[in-house]
C-alpha positions in Angstrom: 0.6 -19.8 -11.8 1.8 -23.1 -13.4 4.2 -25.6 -12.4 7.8 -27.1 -13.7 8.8 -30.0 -12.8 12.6 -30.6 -11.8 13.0 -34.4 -11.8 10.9 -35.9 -8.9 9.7 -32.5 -8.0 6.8 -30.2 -8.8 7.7 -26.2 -8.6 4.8 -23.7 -8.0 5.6 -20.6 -10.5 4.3 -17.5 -10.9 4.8 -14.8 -13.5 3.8 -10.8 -13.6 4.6 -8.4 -16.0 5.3 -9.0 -19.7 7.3 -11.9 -20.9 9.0 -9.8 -23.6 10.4 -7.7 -20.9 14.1 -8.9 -19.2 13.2 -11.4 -16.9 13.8 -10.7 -13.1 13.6 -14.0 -11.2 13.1 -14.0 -6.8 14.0 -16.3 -4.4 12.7 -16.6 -1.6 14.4 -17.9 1.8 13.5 -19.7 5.1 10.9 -20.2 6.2 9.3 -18.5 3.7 7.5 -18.8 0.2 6.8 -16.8 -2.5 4.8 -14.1 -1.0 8.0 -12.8 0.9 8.3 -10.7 -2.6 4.5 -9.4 -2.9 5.8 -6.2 -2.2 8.7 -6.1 -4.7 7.2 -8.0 -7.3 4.5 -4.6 -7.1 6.9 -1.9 -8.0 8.8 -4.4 -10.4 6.0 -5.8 -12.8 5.4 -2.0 -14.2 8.9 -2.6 -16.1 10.0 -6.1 -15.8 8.9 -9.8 -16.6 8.9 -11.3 -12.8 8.9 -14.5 -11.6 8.6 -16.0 -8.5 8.3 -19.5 -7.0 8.1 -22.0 -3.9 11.4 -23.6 -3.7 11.1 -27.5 -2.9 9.7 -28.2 0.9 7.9 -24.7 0.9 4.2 -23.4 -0.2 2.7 -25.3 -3.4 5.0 -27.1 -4.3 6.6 -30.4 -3.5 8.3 -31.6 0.0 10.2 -34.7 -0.5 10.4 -37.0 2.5 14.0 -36.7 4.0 17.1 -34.7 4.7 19.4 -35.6 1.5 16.5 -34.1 -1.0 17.3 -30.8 0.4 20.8 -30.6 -0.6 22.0 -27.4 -2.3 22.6 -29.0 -5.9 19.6 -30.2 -6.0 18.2 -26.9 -5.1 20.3 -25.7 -7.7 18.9 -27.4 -10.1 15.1 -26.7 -9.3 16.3 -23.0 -9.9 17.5 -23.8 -13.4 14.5 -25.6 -14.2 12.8 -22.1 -13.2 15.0 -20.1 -15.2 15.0 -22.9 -18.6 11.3 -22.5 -18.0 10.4 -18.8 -18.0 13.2 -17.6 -20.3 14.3 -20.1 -22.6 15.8 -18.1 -24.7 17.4 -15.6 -22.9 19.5 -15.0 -19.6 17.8 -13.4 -16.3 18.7 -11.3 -14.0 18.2 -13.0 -10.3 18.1 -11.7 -6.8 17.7 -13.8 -3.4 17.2 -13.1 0.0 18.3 -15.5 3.4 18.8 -19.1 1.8 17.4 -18.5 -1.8 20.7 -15.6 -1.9 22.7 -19.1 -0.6 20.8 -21.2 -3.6 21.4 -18.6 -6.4 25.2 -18.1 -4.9 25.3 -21.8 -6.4 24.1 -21.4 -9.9 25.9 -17.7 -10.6 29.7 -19.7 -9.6 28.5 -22.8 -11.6 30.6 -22.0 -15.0 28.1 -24.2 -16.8 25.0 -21.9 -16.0 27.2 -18.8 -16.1 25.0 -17.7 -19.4 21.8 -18.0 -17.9 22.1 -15.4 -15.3 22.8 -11.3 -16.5 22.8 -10.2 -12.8 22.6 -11.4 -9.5 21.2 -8.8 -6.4 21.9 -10.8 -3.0 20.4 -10.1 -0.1 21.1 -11.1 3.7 22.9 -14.1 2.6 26.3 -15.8 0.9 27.8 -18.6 -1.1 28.5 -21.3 1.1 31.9 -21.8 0.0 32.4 -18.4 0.3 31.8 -18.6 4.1 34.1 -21.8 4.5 36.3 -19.7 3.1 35.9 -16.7 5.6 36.2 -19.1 8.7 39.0 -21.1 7.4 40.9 -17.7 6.9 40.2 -16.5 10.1 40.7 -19.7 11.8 43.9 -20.0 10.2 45.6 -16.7 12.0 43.5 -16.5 15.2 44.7 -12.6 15.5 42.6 -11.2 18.1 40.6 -8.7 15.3 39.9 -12.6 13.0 38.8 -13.8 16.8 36.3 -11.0 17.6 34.7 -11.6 13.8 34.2 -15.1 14.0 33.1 -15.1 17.6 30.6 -12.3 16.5 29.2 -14.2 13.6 28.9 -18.0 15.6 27.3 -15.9 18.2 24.2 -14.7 15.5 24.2 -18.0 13.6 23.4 -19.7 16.7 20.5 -21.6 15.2 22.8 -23.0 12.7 24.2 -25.8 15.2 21.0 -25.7 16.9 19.4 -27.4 13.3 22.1 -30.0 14.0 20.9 -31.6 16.4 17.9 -34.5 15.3 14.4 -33.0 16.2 15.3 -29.7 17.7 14.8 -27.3 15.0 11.2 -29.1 13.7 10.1 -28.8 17.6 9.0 -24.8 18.0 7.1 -25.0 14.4 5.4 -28.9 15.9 4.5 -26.7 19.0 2.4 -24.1 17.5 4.8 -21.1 16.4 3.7 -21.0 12.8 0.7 -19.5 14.1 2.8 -17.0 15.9 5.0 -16.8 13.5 3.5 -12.8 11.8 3.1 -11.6 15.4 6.8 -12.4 16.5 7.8 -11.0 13.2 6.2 -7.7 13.4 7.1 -7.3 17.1 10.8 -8.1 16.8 11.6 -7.4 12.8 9.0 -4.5 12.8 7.6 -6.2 9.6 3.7 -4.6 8.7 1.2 -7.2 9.5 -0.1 -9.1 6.6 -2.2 -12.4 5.4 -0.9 -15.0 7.2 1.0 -18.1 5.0 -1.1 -21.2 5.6 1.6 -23.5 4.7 4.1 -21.9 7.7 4.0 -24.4 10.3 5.2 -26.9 7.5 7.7 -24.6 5.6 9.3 -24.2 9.1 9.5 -27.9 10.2 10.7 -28.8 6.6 13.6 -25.9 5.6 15.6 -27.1 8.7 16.7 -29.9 6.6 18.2 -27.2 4.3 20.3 -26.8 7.1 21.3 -30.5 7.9 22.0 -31.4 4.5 24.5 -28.4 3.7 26.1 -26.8 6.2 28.4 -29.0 7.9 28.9 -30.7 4.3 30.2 -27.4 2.4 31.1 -25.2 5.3 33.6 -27.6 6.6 34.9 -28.2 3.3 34.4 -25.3 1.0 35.5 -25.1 -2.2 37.2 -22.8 -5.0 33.9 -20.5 -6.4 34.2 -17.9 -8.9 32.3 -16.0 -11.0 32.0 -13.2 -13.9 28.6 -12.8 -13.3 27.7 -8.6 -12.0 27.2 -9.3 -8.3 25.0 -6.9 -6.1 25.9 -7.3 -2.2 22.8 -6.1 0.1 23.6 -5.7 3.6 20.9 -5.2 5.8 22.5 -3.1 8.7 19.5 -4.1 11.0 20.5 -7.9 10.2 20.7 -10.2 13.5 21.7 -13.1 11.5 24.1 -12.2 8.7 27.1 -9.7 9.7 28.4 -8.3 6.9 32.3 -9.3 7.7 30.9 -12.9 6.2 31.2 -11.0 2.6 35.0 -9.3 3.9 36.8 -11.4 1.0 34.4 -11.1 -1.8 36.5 -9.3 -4.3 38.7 -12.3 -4.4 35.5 -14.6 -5.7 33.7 -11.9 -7.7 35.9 -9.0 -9.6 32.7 -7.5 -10.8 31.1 -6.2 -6.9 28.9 -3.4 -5.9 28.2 -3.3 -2.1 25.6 -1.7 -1.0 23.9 -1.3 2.6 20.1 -1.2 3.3 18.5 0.4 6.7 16.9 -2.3 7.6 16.5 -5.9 9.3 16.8 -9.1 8.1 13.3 -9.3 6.2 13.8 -6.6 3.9 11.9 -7.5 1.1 8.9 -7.3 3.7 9.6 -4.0 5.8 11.8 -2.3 2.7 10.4 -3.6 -0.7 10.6 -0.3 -2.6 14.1 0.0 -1.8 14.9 -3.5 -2.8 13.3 -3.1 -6.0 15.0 0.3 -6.3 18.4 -1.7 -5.6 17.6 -4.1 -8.5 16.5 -1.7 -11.0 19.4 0.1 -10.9 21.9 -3.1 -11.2 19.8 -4.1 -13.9 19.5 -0.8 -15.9 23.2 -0.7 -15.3 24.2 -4.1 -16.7 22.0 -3.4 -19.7 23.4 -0.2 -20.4 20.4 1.5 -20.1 20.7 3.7 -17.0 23.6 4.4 -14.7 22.8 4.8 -11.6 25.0 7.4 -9.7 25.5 5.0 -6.4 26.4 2.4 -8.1 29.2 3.9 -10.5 30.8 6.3 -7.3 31.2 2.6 -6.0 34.1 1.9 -8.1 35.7 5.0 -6.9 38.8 4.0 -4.3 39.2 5.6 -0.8 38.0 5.0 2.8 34.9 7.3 1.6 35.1 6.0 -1.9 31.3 5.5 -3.1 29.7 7.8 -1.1 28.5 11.6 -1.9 29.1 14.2 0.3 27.1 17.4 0.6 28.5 20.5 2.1 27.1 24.2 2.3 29.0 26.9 2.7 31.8 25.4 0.8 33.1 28.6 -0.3 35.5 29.7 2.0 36.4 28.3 5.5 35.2 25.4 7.2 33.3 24.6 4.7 36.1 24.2 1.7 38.4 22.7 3.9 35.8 20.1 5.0 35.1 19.5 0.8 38.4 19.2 0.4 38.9 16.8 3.6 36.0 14.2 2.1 37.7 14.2 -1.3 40.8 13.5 -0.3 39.2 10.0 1.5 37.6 9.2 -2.5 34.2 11.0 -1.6 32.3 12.8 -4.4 31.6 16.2 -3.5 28.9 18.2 -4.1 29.6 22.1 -3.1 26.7 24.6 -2.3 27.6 28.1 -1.8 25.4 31.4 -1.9 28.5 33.1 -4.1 28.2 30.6 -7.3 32.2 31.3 -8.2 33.6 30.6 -4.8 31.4 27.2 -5.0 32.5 26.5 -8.3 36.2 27.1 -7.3 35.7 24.7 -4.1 34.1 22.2 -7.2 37.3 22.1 -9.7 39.6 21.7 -6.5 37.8 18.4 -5.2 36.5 17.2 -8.9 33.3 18.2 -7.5 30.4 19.5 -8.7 28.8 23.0 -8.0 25.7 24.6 -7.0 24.6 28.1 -6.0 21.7 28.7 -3.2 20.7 30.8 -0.4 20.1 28.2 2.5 17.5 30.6 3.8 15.0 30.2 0.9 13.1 27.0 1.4 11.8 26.7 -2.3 15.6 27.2 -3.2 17.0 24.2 -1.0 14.3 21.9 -1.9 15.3 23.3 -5.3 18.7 22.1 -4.7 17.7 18.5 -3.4 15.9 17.9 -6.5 18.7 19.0 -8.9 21.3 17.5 -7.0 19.7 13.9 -6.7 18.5 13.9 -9.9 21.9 14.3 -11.4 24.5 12.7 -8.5 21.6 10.6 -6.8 21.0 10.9 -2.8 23.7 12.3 0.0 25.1 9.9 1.9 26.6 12.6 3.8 25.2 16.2 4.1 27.1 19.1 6.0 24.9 22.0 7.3 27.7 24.6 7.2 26.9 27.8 5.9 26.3 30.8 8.8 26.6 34.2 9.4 28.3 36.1 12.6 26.8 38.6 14.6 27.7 40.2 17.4 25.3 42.8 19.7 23.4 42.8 22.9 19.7 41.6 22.6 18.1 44.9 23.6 20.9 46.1 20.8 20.0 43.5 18.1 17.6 45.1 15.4 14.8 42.6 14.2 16.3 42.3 10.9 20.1 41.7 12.4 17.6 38.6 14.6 16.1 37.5 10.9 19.1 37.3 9.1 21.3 35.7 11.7 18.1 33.1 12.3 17.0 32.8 8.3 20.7 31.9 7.8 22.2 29.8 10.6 19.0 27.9 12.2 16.4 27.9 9.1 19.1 27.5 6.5 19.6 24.4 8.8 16.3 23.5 9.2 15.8 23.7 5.6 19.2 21.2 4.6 18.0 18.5 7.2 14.4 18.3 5.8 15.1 18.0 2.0 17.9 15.9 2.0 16.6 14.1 5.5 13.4 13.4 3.4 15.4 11.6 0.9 17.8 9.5 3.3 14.7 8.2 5.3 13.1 7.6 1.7 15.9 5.9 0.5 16.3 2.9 3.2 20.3 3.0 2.7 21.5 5.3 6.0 23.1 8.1 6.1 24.8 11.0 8.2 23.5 14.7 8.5 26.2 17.2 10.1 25.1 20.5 11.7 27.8 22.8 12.2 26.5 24.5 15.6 29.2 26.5 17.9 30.6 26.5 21.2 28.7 29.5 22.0 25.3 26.7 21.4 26.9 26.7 25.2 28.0 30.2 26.3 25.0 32.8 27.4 27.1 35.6 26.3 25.3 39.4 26.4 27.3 40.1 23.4 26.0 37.3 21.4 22.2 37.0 21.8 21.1 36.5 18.3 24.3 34.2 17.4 24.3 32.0 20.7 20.8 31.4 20.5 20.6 30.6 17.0 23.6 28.0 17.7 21.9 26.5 20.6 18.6 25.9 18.2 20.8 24.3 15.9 22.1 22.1 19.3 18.5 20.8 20.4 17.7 20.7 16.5 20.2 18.1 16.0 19.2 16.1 19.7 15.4 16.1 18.5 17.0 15.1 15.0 19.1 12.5 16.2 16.5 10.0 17.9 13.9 10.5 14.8 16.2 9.3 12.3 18.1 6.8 13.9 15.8 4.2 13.0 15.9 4.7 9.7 20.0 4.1 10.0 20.5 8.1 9.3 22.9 9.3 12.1 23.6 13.2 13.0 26.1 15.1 14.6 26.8 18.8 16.0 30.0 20.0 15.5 30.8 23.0 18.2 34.0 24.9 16.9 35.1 27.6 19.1 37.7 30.7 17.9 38.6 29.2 14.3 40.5 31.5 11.9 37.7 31.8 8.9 36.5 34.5 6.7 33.5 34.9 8.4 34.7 37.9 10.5 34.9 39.4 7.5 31.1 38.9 7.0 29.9 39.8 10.2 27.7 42.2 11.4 27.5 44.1 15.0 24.4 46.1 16.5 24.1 49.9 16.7 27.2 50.4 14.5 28.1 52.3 11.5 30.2 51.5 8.6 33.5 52.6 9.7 32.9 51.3 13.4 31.8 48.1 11.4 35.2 47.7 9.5 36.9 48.2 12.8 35.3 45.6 14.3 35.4 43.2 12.1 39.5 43.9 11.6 40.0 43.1 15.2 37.6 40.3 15.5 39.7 39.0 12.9 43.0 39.3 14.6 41.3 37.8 17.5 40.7 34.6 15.0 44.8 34.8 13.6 46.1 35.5 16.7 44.2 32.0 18.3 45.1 30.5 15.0 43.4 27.3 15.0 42.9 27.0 11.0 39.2 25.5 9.5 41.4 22.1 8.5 40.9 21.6 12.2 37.0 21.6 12.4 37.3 19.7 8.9 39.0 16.9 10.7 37.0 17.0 13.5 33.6 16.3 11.0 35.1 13.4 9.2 36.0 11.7 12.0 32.1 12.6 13.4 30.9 10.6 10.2 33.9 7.7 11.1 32.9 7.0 14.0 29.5 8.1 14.3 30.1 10.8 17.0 27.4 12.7 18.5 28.2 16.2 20.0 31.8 17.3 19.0 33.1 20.4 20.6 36.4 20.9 18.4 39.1 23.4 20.2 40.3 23.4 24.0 37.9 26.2 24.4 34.9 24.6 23.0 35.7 21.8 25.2 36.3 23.9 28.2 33.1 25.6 28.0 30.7 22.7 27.5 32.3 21.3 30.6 31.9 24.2 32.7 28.3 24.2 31.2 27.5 20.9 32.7 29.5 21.1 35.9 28.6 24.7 36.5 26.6 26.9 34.8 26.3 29.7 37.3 29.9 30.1 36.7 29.3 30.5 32.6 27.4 32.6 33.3 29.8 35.5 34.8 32.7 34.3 33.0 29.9 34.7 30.0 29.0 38.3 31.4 32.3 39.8 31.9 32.7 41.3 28.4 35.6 39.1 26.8 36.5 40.0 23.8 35.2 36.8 21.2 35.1 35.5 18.0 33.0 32.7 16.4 33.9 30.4 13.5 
C-alpha cells in the first residue's frame, strides 16, 4: 500500500501481482472502498499486475470538506494520477463498478487520456453524458415505449433526487446504518457476509456529494462523448438501480462494444467475483491478441440471437434440424449433436454450425460433450434437450429393455443434457435457457403408451423441479409439448410383442397418421424460439396438445376414457 497524491489530495493505493504483468486497475463505487474487489483482485493477481484504490471521500484516503471537491473531473483526475503512478510507461486496462464505471466513463471519452487506457470492463454504471443523452432522446419523442423506459429508470434512481435535497442523503448513515449496512446487504443483495469496512458510516455520508456535485450539472446538460477505447458493457440482470435501456444508444458513442449480461445484483464484484474477473480476462486476452474468447467474438455476429450459442440434440432429422436451422436463421451459432455423426454434420454445414456425435444416454459421453464443446465454442446460452425415441405397447406388453431404452433415451438422455451444461450456466453467472422437448402425451394416460407417456411426464416434472432451482441463477427452462408432428421418428419406433414385418406395418401407418395430420417439425421449431423470446414456461404446440392439457386440468376423469378408448396415435 502507498499513496499518490492528486493535487490537494492523498490516494490510498494498493498493488498485487507482478508489475511487469499488463496492469488491470479497479474502481470501486458508492459507498464503497477498495475491498469491494477482494474477491476479484484473488483470481486476477495469478496473471495480472492489479491495482486498487480509495477514491477521494472514501477509506484511507483523503475527504475534502465540501460538495464542489467531488466533482467528476476532479475525480478524473485522481484516477490518472493512479494510472501515471502504477504504469508509467504503459497503458492499463480499467474496469469499474456503480460510480467508479461513471468516473472511468470520464477518462476513456477524454481524447487526451485515450492512450492511457487499453480496455475498459464497466459494470452497473454509465457515462454521464451518455445518460443525458438517453433522456434527452426519449424526452424528445415521448412515444409511449420512450415513456415506459424513462418512467422505469426515474422509478429505480429514486435516490438520485433524494441526494438533492441538503441533508437528506447524509441522514440514514448519521443515524446508525453504516453499522447495518453488511446485514441489509446480505439480506436484500444476497451478498456473503464479510469484515465489516470501518470507515462506512463516513464513506456513506461523504459519496452523496458525488451526487450533488454531478448529476444535475452533466445530466441536464450532457455533452458530445466518444471514444475508440474497447468497451466491455456488464449488465447485472439482478440490478435494482441501473436498467440496462440506460446503455440502448451506446454504439453511437463507442463503435468498439461487447455487451454482456451477468446473473446477478447490483454488487457483483461481491456475490459474482469469479465471473467478473472471468469477464475481464477475456476482454483483456482479446485486446492483446492473446486469447479469443468465443462469447466475445459471436458478439459481433448480427441477428436478434446474434452472440449467443445454441445447443440442440437430436439435430439430425426433425424437430431437432428444423429448430437448428430456426436459431441460425436469428444469427445464433449452432452447435448440432446427433447419435448418427453424418446426419449431425449435415445439420452443421446447413446452419454454419458445428458438429458432434453422442448417445444422450451415456453420461460419461454427454459430460464428454460439454467439455469438448465449451472448450472450443465456450458455454450454451441455449441448450435444446431434443433427441427421443417412440414407443408404443401396453405396460404389461412393454419388455424391460423396450422400458430401458425408451427411459435411457428420452428422460436420462435428458437428465444427462441439463446437468452438464446446467452445471456450466449456473457456473458461469451470465443466464441462460435450457429447453426440454417433453410431449403432449406428458398429459395423456394412454394404455398404449405406458413406457413413452411416462417417460414424457418425467421429463414434465423434471423441467418444473428444474425450473425454480435455476431461476436464481438467471437460467430459465421450458417444456415444449408437441402433439401429432410429421417427423422421422415413426420410422424409429418400436411396438411391444411384435415382429419385424408386424413392426414395418406399424410404423408405415403410424407414419401416415403423422402426414395425414401434417403439422411439419418447423412448427415445434417456432414454438421453441419463441419459448426462449419470451421466456415461456409450459408450451403445448398443436390444437391437440393444447386440447389435452386442458381437459387434463378441467377433467381428468374424462382423459382418462378418451385416453382408454384405443385411438389410433402418433407422437413427435
Amino acid at each position: 500500500m502507498r499513496f499518490v497524491r492528486s493535487g490537494d489530495v492523498r490516494l490510498a493505493v494498493w498493488e498485487h501481482g507482478d508489475p511487469a504483468d499488463p496492469t488491470v486497475v479497479l474502481v470501486h463505487g458508492y459507498p464503497d472502498t477498495h475491498a469491494v474487489w477482494d474477491d476479484v483482485v484473488a483470481e486476477l493477481e495469478q496473471r495480472f499486475h492489479v491495482v486498487v484504490f480509495d477514491n477521494r471521500g472514501a477509506g484511507a484516503s483523503d475527504a475534502p470538506a465540501g460538495v464542489a471537491p467531488y466533482r467528476i473531473e476532479l475525480l478524473a483526475a485522481d484516477l490518472r494520477a493512479v494510472l501515471d503512478a502504477v504504469s508509467p510507461d504503459g497503458p492499463v486496462h480499467l474496469v469499474g463498478h456503480d460510480w467508479g464505471s461513471i468516473l472511468s466513463w470520464e477518462l476513456v471519452t477524454d481524447p487526451a487520456a485515450a492512450d492511457r487506457i487499453a480496455s475498459y470492463t464497466s459494470i452497473a454504471g454509465g457515462c454521464l453524458d451518455h445518460i443525458g443523452q438517453w433522456v434527452r432522446a426519449r424526452a424528445a419523442h415521448p412515444t409511449p415505449a420512450n415513456l415506459r423506459a424513462l418512467g422505469t429508470q426515474l422509478l429505480h434512481s429514486w435516490y438520485v433526487a433524494a441526494f438533492q435535497v441538503p441533508g437528506l442523503g447524509a441522514l440514514p448513515w448519521r443515524l446508525g446504518l453504516g453499522s447495518h449496512w453488511d446485514a441489509l446487504l446480505a439480506r436484500v443483495e444476497g451478498v456473503p457476509r464479510r469484515a465489516p469496512v470501518p470507515t462506512r458510516a463516513a464513506d456513506g455520508e461523504i459519496g452523496v456529494r458525488l451526487y450533488r456535485a454531478n448529476m444535475p450539472r452533466r445530466v441536464g446538460r450532457p455533452g458530445e462523448r466518444y471514444t475508440t477505447v474497447p468497451v466491455q458493457v456488464v449488465h447485472a440482470a439482478g440490478d435494482h438501480f441501473a436498467r440496462p435501456g440506460m446503455a440502448a444508444d451506446l454504439e453511437r458513442w463507442v463503435p468498439r462494444l461487447w455487451r454482456r449480461t451477468l446473473a446477478a445484483p447490483h454488487w457483483a464484484p461481491l456475490t459474482h467475483g469469479r465471473a467478473v474477473a472471468r469477464m475481464v480476462t477475456e476482454l483483456v486476452d482479446l485486446v492483446r491478441g492473446t486469447a479469443a474468447a468465443p462469447a466475445l467474438v459471436r458478439a459481433r455476429r448480427a441477428g436478434e440471437f446474434g452472440g449467443r450459442l445454441v445447443l440442440v440434440t437430436g439435430a439430425g432429422s426433425g424437430i431437432g434440424r428444423a429448430t437448428a436451422h430456426a436459431f441460425a436463421a436469428l444469427g445464433a451459432e449452432v452447435v448440432a449433436v446427433d447419435l448418427d455423426g453424418d446426419a449431425a454434420a449435415r445439420t452443421a454445414r446447413e446452419t454454419d454450425g458445428h458438429a458432434h456425435t453422442v448417445d444422450v444416454a451415456d453420461e460419461a459421453g454427454m459430460r464428454k460433450l460439454a467439455d469438448d464443446v465449451c472448450a472450443a465454442h465456450g458455454v450454451p446460452d441455449v441448450v435444446v434437450n431434443n433427441a427421443g425415441v417412440g414407443h408404443s405397447g401396453s405396460f404389461l406388453a412393454t419388455t424391460t429393455d423396450e422400458w430401458r431404452r425408451v427411459l435411457d433415451v428420452n428422460l436420462w438422455g435428458v437428465i444427462h443434457g441439463c446437468r452438464v451444461f446446467g452445471e456450466r450456466l449456473v457456473e458461469r453467472a451470465e443466464g441462460g435457457h435450457v429447453v426440454t422437448v417433453a410431449s403432449a402425451a406428458a398429459w395423456l394416460p394412454a394404455t398404449d403408451l405406458a413406457a413413452y407417456a411416462t417417460s414424457k411426464a418425467a421429463v414434465a416434472m423434471l423441467s418444473d423441479c428444474l425450473r425454480g432451482e435455476l431461476a436464481p441463477h438467471g437460467v430459465a427452462v421450458s417444456s415444449i409439448h408437441p402433439g401429432i408432428v410429421d417427423t422421422n421418428i415413426t420410422r424409429t419406433s418400436t411396438f411391444s410383442g411384435l415382429d419385424g414385418a408386424a413392426q414395418d406395418a406399424r410404423r408405415d401407418h403410424a407414419a401416415a397418421v403423422h402426414a395425414r395430420r401434417g403439422f411439419p417439425p418447423e412448427g415445434v421449431a417456432a414454438a421453441i424460439v419463441d419459448a426462449v423470446r419470451r421466456g415461456r414456461t409450459v408450451v403445448p404446440v398443436t390444437p391437440e396438445a393444447r386440447a389435452v392439457q386442458v381437459l387434463a386440468r378441467v377433467s381428468p376423469a374424462a382423459l382418462r376414457v378418451l385416453a382408454a378408448g384405443g385411438l389410433d396415435r402418433g407422437r413427435a
